[in-house]
C-alpha positions as CSV (number, residue, x, y, z in Angstrom):
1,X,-11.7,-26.5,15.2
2,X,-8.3,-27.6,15.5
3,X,-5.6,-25.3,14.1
4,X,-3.9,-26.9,10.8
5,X,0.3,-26.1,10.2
6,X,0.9,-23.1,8.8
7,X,3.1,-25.0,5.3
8,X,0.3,-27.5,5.1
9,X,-2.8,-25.5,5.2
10,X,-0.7,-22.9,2.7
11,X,-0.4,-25.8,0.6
12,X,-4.0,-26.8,0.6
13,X,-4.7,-23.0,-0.1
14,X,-2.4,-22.9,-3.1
15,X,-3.9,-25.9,-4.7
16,X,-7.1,-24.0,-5.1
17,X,-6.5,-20.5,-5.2
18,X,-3.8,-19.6,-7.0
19,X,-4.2,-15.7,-6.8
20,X,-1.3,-15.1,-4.3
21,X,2.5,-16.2,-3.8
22,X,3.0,-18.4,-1.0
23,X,5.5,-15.1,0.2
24,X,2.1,-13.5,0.4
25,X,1.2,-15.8,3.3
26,X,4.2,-15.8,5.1
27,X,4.1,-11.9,4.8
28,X,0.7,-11.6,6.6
29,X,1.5,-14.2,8.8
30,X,4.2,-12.5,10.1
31,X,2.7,-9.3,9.8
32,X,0.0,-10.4,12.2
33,X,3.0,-11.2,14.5
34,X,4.1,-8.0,14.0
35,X,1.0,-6.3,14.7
36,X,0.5,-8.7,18.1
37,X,4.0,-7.5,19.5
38,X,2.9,-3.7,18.8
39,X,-0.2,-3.7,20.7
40,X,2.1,-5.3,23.4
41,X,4.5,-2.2,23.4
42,X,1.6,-0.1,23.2
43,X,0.9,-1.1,26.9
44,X,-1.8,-3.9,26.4
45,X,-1.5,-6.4,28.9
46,X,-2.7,-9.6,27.7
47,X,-2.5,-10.2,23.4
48,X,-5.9,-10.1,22.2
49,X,-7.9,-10.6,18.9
50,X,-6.7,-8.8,16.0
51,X,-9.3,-6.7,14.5
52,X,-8.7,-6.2,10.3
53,X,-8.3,-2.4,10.4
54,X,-6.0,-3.6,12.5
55,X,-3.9,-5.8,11.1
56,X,-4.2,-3.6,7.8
57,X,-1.9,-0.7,9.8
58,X,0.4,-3.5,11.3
59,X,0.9,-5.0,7.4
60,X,1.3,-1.5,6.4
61,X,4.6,-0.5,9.3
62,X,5.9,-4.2,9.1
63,X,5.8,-4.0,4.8
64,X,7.5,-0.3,4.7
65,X,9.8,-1.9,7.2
66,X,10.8,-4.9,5.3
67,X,10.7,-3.2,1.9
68,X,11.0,0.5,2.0
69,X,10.5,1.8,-1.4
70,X,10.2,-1.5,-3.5
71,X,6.6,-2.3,-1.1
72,X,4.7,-1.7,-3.4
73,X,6.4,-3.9,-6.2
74,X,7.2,-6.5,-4.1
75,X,3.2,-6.7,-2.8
76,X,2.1,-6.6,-6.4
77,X,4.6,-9.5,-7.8
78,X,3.1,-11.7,-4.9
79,X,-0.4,-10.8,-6.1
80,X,-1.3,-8.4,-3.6
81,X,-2.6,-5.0,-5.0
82,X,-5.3,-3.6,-2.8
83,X,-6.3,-4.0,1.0
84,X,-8.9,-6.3,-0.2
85,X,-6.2,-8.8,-0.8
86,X,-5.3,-9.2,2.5
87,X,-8.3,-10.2,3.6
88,X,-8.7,-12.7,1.1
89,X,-5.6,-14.1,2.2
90,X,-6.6,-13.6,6.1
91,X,-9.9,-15.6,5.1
92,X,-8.3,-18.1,3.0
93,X,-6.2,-18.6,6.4
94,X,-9.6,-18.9,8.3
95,X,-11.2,-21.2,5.9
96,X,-7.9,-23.8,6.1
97,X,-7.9,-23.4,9.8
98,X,-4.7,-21.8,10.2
99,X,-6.1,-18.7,11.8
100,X,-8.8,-18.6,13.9
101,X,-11.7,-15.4,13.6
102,X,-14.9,-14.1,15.7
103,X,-17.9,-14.4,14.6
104,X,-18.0,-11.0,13.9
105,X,-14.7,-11.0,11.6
106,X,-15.3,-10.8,7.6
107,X,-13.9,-9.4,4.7
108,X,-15.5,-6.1,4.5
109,X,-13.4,-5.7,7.5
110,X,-10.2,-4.9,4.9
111,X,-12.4,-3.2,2.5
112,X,-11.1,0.4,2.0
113,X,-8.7,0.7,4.5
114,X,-5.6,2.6,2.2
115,X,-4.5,3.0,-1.4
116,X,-1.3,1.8,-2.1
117,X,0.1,4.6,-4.0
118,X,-0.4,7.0,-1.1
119,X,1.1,4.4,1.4
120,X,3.7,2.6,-0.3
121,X,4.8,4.7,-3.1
122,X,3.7,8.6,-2.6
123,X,6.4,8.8,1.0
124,X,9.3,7.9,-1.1
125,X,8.7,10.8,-3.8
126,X,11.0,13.7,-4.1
127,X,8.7,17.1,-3.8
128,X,7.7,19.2,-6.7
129,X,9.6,21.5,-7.7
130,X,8.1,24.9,-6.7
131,X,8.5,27.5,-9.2
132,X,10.2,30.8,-7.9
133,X,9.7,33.8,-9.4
134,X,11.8,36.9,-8.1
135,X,10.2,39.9,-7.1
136,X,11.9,42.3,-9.6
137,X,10.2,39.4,-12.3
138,X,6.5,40.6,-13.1
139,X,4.2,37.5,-13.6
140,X,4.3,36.6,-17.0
141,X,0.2,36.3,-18.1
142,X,0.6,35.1,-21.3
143,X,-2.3,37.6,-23.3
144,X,0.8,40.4,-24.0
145,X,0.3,41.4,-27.8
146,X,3.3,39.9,-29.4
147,X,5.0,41.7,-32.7
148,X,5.2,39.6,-36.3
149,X,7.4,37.3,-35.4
150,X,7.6,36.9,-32.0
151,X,6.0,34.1,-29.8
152,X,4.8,34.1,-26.1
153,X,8.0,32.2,-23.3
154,X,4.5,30.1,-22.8
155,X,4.4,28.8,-26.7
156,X,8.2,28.1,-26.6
157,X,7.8,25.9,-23.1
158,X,4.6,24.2,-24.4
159,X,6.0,23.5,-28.3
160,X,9.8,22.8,-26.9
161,X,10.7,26.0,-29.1
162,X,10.1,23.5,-32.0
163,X,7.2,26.1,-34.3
């Protein structure tokens, strides 16, 4: 099977399947490049076939790379909102002859490899607050019998001191 240009065969792809951005093809393109020159620093030798667990970790460094905090937002406005996606575009790829697979390559290869919240948006959140309560504070428990008149500090937080 003779490999088709990258432009063309995206062309062909976008004609019929308009799911993705054509940025979403360039992105995993490149990402597979990415992934290729890792396993070369890693220490192995000669480049072999990309396997799509993968490839899903090489997408993963190259898009917090590229896009830091915004990944996720940028994935999503080129269409691409789960792992799954990448495969489709990977296969898409396949079936226009850009990329070439093994026989024992398919799309349940990308199937549950990492949610994109935990990935792409969950690294870039500021921790939670901890509360601190100082020793000479005893915990408040919230069943102390309260005069006529007087509410619990746990009714004022909850009601915004609004009752």
């Amino acid at each position: 099977m003779q490999k088709v240009k990258f432009e063309e065969g995206v062309e062909k792809i976008l004609d019929k399947d308009t799911r993705y951005t054509r940025d979403a093809y360039l992105f995993v393109r490149e990402g597979l490049d990415f992934t290729v020159k890792l396993q070369k620093k890693s220490g192995q030798a000669a480049p072999r076939h990309v396997t799509g667990q993968e490839l899903l970790e090489g997408l993963r460094r190259y898009a917090l790379q590229q896009f830091g905090p915004m990944t996720k937002t940028v994935l999503s406005y080129w269409g691409v909102n789960r792992c799954e996606d990448f495969g489709e575009i990977v296969f898409n790829m396949v079936d226009s002859s850009i990329l070439g697979k093994h026989e024992r390559d398919s799309r349940d290869d990308f199937k549950g490899g990492y949610d994109f919240d935990e990935v792409f948006v969950k690294p870039y959140q500021p921790p939670r607050p901890r509360r601190v309560r100082h020793a000479d504070t005893p915990p408040r428990s919230g069943t102390e019998r309260l005069g006529d008149g007087q509410r619990s500090a746990d009714a004022t937080e909850l009601s915004g001191g609004a009752n």
